[in-house]
C-alpha positions in Angstrom: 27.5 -21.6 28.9 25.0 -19.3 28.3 25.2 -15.1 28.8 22.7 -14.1 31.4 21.4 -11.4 29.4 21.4 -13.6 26.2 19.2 -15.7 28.2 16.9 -13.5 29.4 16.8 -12.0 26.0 16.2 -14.9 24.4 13.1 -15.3 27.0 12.2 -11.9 26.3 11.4 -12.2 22.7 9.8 -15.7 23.3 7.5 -14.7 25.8 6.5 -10.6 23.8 7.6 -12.1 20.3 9.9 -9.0 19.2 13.0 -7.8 20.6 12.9 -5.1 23.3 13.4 -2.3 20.5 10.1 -3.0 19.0 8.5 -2.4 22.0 10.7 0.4 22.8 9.7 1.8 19.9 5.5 1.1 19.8 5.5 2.5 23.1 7.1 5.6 21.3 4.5 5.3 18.9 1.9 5.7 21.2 3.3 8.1 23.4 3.6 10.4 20.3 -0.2 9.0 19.4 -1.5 10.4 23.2 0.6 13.7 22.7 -1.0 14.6 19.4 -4.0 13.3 20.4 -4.5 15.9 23.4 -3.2 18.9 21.2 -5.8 18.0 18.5 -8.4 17.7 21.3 -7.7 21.1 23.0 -9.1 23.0 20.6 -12.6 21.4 19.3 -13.3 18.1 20.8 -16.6 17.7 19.3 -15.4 18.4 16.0 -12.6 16.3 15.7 -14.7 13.3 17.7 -17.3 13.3 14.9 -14.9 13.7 11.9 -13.4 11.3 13.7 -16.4 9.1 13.6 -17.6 10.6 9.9 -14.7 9.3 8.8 -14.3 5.5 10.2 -17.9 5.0 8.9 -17.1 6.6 5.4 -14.3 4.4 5.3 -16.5 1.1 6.8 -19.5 1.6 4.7 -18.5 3.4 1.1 -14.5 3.2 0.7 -14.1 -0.7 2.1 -16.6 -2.0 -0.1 -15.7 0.0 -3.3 -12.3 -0.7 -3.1 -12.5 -4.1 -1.9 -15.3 -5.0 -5.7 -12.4 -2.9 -7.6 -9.8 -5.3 -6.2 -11.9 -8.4 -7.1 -12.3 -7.0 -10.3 -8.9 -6.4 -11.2 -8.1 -9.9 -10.1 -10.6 -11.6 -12.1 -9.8 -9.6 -15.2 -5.7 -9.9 -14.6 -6.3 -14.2 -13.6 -7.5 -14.7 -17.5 -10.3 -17.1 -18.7 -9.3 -19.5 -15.7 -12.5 -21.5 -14.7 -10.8 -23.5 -11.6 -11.9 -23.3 -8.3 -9.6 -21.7 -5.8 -7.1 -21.1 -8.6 -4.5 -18.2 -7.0 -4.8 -14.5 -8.5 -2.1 -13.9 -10.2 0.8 -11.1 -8.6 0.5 -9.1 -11.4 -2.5 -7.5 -10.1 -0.5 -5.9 -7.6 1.6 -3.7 -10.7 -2.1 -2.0 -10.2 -2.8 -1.9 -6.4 0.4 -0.3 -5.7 0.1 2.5 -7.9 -3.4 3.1 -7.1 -2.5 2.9 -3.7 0.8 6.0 -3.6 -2.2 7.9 -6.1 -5.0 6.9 -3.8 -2.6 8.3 -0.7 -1.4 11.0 -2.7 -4.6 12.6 -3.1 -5.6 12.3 0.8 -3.1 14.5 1.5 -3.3 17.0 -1.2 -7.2 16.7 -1.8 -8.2 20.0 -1.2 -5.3 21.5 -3.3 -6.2 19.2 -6.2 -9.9 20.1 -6.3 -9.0 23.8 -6.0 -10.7 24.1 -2.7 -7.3 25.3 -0.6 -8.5 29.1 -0.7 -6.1 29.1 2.4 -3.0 27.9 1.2 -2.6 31.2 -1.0 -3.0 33.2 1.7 -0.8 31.7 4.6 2.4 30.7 1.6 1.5 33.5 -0.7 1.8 30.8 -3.1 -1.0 29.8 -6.2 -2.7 26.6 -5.8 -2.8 26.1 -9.3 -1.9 23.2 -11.1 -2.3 20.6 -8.5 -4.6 18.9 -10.3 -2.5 18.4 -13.4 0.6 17.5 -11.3 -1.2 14.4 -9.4 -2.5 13.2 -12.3 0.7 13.2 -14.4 2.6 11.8 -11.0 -0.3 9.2 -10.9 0.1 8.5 -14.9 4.0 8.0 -14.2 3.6 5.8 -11.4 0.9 3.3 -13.2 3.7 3.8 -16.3 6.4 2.6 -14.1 4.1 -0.4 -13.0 3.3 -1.0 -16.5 7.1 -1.2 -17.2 8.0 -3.6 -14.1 5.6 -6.0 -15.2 6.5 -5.7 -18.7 10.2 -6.8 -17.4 9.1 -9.2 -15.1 6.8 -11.1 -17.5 9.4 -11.6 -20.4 12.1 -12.4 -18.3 9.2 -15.2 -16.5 8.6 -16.3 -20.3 12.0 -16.3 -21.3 12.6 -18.8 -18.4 10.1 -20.9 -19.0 10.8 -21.2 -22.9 14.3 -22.0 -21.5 13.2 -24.7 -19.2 10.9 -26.2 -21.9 13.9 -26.3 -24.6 15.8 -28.4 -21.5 13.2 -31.1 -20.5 12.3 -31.2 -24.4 16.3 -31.9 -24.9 15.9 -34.2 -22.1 13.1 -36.2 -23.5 15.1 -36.8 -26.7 18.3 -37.6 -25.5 16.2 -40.4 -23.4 14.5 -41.8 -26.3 
């Protein structure tokens, strides 16, 4: 016999698709969304409308479509000489989106530090700006490092079961003959 609330939790997620925490927790999300939104909005509406706007076109119009021909790129380069239609890009290309991505989000956030335009920062931390460039760009050369070193792994331990599965069949194939 079935549980009433198992039931009716069972319909629950059938009829939303999620369990009641997820929505729990997205309306969360957007209570927190409407609270930060009025508190940024308080001050200078206009402002933060048109950066608001600024920055959903710079994003549409520039970012989109440069990073969208870099990602192409990198998948034609990382696929090889392969002149099939449709054929599937291999994952390896993401052992360079993710990296890019952390440095990409990295320097969002720190932007105005890294390019030494955080005149600011000194004065409300008393503490020097300095050397934020340097420090992104070695975080961002350890992270496409690490990558490099992943996919190092995961490509001979890939070949090394492949050269293993050839030795098999090709013991197969004699033993059969």
């Amino acid at each position: 016999m079935n549980h009433p609330t198992t039931s009716s939790a069972g319909a629950f997620r059938r009829r939303y698709g999620a369990s009641p925490l997820h929505l729990l927790l997205t309306l969360a999300c957007f209570a927190l969304a409407l609270y930060a939104g009025i508190r940024l909005l308080k001050g200078d509406t206009l402002g933060v409308a048109i950066w608001f706007v600024g920055a959903a076109l710079l994003h549409d119009l520039v970012l989109l479509p440069a990073y969208s021909l870099t990602d192409r790129a990198a998948q034609l380069f990382l696929r090889g000489r392969s002149t099939e239609p449709g054929s599937v890009p291999r994952p390896s290309v993401n052992h360079l989106r993710v990296p890019a991505f952390v440095s990409g989000v990295l320097f969002l956030v720190w932007w105005p530090l890294i390019l030494q335009q955080g005149g600011h920062y000194t004065a409300y931390t008393a503490l020097s700006a300095d050397g934020f460039l340097a420090r992104w760009l070695l975080i961002t050369a350890g992270l496409f490092i690490a990558s490099a070193i992943v996919w190092l792994v995961r490509t001979r331990l890939r070949l090394r079961t492949e050269r293993e599965e050839a030795g098999v069949q090709g013991q197969a194939r004699r033993t059969a003959k």
